[in-house]
Structure formats: structure tokens, C-alpha cells
N, C-alpha and C positions, 0 to 999 in steps of 0.2 A: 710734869711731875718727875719725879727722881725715880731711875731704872731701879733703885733697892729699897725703896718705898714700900713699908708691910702692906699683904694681903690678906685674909684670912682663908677664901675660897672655902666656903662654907658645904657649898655644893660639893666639893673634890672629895673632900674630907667625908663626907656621907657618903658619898662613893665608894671611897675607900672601905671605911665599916661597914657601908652596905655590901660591898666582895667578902669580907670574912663573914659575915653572916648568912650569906649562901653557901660557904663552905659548909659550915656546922649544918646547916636545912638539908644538906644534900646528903652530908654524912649520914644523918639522922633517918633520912628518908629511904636512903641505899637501904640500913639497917632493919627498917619495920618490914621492907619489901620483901626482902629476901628471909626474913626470922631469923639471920645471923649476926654477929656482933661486925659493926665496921670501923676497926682502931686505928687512925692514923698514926704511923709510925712517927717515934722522933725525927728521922729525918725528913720525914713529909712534915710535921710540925713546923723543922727548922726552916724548910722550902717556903714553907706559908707565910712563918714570918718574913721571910728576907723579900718574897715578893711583894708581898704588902709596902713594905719598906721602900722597895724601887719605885711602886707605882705611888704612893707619896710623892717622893722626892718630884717626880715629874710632872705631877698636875697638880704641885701649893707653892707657893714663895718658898725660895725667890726664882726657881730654873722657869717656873711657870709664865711669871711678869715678865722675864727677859727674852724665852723666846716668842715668845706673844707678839712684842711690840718693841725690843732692842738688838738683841744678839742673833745672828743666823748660827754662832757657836753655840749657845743656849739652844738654841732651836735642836740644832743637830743631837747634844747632849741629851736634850729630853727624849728625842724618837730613840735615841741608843739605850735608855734607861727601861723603854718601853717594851722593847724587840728584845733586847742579848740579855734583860737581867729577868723585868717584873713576868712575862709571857712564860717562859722554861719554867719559873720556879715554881709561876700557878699552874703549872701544866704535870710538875712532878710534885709536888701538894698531894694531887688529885689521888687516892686508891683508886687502884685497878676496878675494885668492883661498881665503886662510881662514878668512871669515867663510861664503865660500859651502860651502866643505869641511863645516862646522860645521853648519850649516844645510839640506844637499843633504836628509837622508833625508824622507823625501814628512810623515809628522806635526809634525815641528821647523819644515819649511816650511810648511804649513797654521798652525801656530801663528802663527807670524813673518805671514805673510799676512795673521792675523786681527786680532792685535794692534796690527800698526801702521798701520790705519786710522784714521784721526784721532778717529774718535766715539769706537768701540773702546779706545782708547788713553788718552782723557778719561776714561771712565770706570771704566780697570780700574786708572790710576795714582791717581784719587781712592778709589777703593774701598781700595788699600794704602795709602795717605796718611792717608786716616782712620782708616781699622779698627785700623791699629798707636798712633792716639792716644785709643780710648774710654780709660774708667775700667779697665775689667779687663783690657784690654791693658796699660797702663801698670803697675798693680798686677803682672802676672804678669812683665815684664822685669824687674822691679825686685827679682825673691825667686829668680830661675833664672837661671842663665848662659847653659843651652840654651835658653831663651825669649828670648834677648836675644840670642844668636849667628842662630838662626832669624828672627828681628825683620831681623835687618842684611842677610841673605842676602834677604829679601825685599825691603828696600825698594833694596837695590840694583838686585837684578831689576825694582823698580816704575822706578827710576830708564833704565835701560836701553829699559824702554818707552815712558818720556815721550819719550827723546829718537832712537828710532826712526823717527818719522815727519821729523826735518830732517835727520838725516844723511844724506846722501845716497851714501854709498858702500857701504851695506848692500844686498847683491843679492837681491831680490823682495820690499824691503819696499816701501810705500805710497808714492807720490812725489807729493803733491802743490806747488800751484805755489809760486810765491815767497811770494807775497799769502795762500795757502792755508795756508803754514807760519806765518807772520806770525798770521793768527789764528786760528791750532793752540794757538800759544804765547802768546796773550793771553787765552786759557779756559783753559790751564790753569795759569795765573799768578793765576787769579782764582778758581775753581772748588773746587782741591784746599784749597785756603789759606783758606776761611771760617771754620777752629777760631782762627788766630791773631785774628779781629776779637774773638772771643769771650775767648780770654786778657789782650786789652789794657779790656774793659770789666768781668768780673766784677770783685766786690769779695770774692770768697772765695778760698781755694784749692781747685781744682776733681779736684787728686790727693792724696788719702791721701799715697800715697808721697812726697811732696815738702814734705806739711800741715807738717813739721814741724824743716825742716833749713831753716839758712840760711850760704850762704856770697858772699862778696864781700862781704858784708857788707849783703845785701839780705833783706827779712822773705819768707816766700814768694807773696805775693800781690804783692809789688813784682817777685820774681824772674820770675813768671807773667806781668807785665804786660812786662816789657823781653824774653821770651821772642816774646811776639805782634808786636813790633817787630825784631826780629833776623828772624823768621820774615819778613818784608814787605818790611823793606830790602832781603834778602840775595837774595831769589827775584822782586822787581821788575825788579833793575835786567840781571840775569843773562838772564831769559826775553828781556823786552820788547829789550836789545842784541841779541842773536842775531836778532828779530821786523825790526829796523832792518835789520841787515846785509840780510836777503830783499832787504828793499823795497828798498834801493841797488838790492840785484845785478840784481831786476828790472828797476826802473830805469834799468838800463845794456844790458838785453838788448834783444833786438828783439820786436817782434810774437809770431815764429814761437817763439825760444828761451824766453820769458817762459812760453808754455805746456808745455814738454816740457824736460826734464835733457838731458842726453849722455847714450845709452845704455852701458856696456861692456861687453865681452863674457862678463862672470860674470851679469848684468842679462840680457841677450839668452838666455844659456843656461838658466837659472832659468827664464824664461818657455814654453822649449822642452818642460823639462822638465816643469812644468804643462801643457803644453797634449797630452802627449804622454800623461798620467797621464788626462788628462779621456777621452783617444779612447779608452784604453782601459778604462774603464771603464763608456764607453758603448755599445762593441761587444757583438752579444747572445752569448748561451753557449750553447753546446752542452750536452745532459746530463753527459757527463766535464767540463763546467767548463774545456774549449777552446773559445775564439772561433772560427768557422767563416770557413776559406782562401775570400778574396776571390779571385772569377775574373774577369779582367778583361779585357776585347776577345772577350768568348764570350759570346752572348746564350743566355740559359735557355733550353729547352724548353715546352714548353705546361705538361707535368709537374713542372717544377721543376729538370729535369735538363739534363745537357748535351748539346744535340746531337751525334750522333757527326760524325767527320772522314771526310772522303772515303777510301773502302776501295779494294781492290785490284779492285773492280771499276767502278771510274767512280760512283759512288751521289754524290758530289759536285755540287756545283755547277759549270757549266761558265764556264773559264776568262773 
């Protein structure tokens, strides 16, 4: 068949609309829960669309059929549509107060926690970064629609985690400082990305799946090689910007603000939230698996017990 042959991808397309309709569900649901209005701003609006938009482009005709089964540059193009555009945008979409809605139940927070620790974060976004580019990854996208549907569902989720640690509106993730996000984002502009140095030097082609299609009119080790430059361009200049802006903003703050965010108050509560989970976890148990009632302004007994209170016969302490 011809690499530019229409698709309709019927499935994608559902997906797609099925993502903004969980937006609205979510909005909707933030709102009844809390008995307060939850208005996504225009620029969370404009977020929404543009992410929609990325995540399109990457799972319909024509970026879809080519990396599938022609281009390792297609391929490339669509994970970078997935991670640096459609992930951020759904991610700042999101209000604050729905993201904490989303996130409140105590294991989705423990996750969020662990993840968006900057080490954490390096290594579990290289780990989907790579894993979805060996040989039998690439072979098995390339033969299953549901290996390739699964593929995008993760590296969006990879995407989501890369950029956890700089958004800053997300409440109880990691927050470090300006300078800290800065080279967050210059490890993992360099880290995740060491297959592209290897596409632009092999002199083979290093996928089966691709050994043997050429479209644009490029052989596939020419495809392979402009694939490891698309991949460098695209994800230099994106990270290292966002690494810049920090450094302004730090730049612009003072002493005090350089080290800490603004907190607000889904921030403040989240923390509460943890810290209220930690006490009680470290309260001891009773055999029935009740924490034992704190008595307080009553000093124990020798025995353990409570002293009794002054009785109807003076046994008290005198006034």
C-alpha cells in the first residue's frame, strides 16, 4: 500500500473526544464536590485546545501510518508530539482544584509524590523513552494497533512525568527551585535522548521494521539519520527555553522568593493531608485495630491508669 494512503482511525478520534469529555466530567465533578464554581480560565481553554490538537496530529493520518509501518522520522515526530506539546498542555488545562480532586486518594498521591522528584522523574521518563525505542518494541508497534495504542498511552503518561517537576500548579508535586528546574531540564534533554546520537552515526538500519520502506524519498538509513536530528532539534530547543525562563524568573526574584514558590491553598491542603495520614499511621493499635483515646491534662497512675477524681467524700486534693 502507499505510505500516504488515507486512514480514518476511528478509534483515535474517540479517544480524542473521549479526552475532552473527561475534561468537562472532571470540571463538572471538581464543582458539585467542592459547592464552588470551577471555571477554566481562557488560557487553560487555549491549553485544552492546543493539546487536543497535538494529540490528533499523532495518533490519525498521516504521522500515525508512517510511523507505524514507514518513517523512524515519523515515529520520532509523533513521540515528540506526545511528550513536548499534547502532555504540558493537558497538564496545564487542568485547574488547580482538579488536579487535586484527581489526585487527593492517599496511593495516586504517594505516586505523584514519588514521581515528581526530579531523580525519580529522570529515570522513569528515560526508562519509557527508551524501552518503547529497543528493537522488539519497535517490531511489536509496528504488527498491533493495540501495542501501538498502549505505546502512546504510555509515553504520554512518560511525558506528563517529565514535566511534573516544572509545572508548578500541580498540588504535592516536587517543587524545586528555579535553578533546580533548570537543571531538571538540561538532564533530561540529554539523558533520555542518547538513541538519537546513535541514529545519526549508524551506517545500517537498526529496525527491521523500517529496513525496507522509503518515503520522501529518503533510503532508510538516510531516514534514520534525519530521524536522530529531528529528535535534537525538536527537544534542545523546547527543554533548554522553559530551563531559560527559570533562570529569568529567578533572576527577577529575591533571596527569599528564589528559594520557595507561593504556596496555595490545594498546596497547603495536600500537605495537611500527608502529614495527617503520616500521624496516623504512626499511632500505636490497640488489639481491635483502634488507636487508643489520648487523655490529656490527666497524669497516669503508677499503674497505667487514671487517677480517680475527687469523690463525695473530700478524697481530693485540697483546694
Amino acid at each position: 500500500m502507499s505510505p500516504y494512503a488515507f486512514h480514518l482511525h476511528l478509534v483515535a478520534w474517540v479517544a480524542v473526544a473521549g479526552t475532552a469529555l473527561l475534561y468537562g466530567a472532571a470540571v463538572r465533578a471538581t464543582a458539585r464536590a467542592s459547592g464552588a464554581p470551577v471555571t477554566p480560565t481562557a488560557r487553560q481553554r487555549w491549553c485544552l485546545a492546543g493539546g487536543l490538537v497535538a494529540l490528533a496530529l499523532a495518533v490519525t493520518w498521516p504521522v500515525a501510518d508512517l510511523a507505524a509501518h514507514w518513517s523512524l522520522t515519523a515515529l520520532v515526530v509523533q513521540r515528540l508530539l506526545l511528550i513536548l506539546a499534547a502532555a504540558p498542555l493537558l497538564l496545564m488545562a487542568l485547574p488547580p482544584p482538579v488536579i487535586a480532586a484527581l489526585t487527593r486518594p492517599a496511593p495516586v498521591d504517594r505516586v505523584l509524590e514519588v514521581v515528581t522528584r526530579p531523580v525519580v522523574a529522570v529515570i522513569t521518563f528515560t526508562v519509557i523513552a527508551v524501552g518503547t525505542l529497543i528493537t522488539p518494541a519497535v517490531a511489536a508497534q509496528a504488527s498491533s494497533g493495540v501495542v501501538r495504542g498502549v505505546f502512546d498511552v504510555l509515553l504520554l503518561s512518560g511525558g506528563m512525568v517529565l514535566w511534573g517537576p516544572v509545572l508548578r500548579h500541580v498540588p504535592g508535586a516536587s517543587r524545586p527551585s528555579p535553578i533546580g528546574r533548570a537543571v531538571y531540564l538540561f538532564v533530561q534533554s540529554v539523558v533520555p535522548g542518547f538513541p538519537s546520537v546513535i541514529y545519526v552515526f549508524a551506517h545500517h538500519p537498526l529496525y527491521p521494521a523500517f529496513a525496507h520502506a522509503q518515503v520522501f524519498g529518503l533510503s532508510p538509513v538516510t531516514d534514520q539519520q534525519v530521524a536522530g536530528v529531528v529528535a535534537k532539534v525538536a527537544t534542545l530547543p523546547v527543554l533548554w527555553s522553559v530551563a531559560w525562563v527559570s533562570l529569568a524568573r529567578a533572576a527577577r526574584e529575591d533571596a527569599q522568593e528564589a528559594s520557595a514558590d507561593v504556596l496555595t491553598w490545594a498546596e497547603v491542603e495536600r500537605q495537611l493531608q500527608r502529614a495527617e495520614r503520616r500521624q496516623h499511621r504512626a499511632l500505636p493499635r490497640r488489639p481491635g485495630g483502634i488507636p487508643p483515646r489520648p487523655r490529656v491534662g490527666i497524669p497516669p497512675g503508677d499503674d497505667g491508669t487514671e487517677p480517680p477524681g475527687p469523690g463525695p467524700t473530700g478524697g481530693g486534693p485540697d483546694p
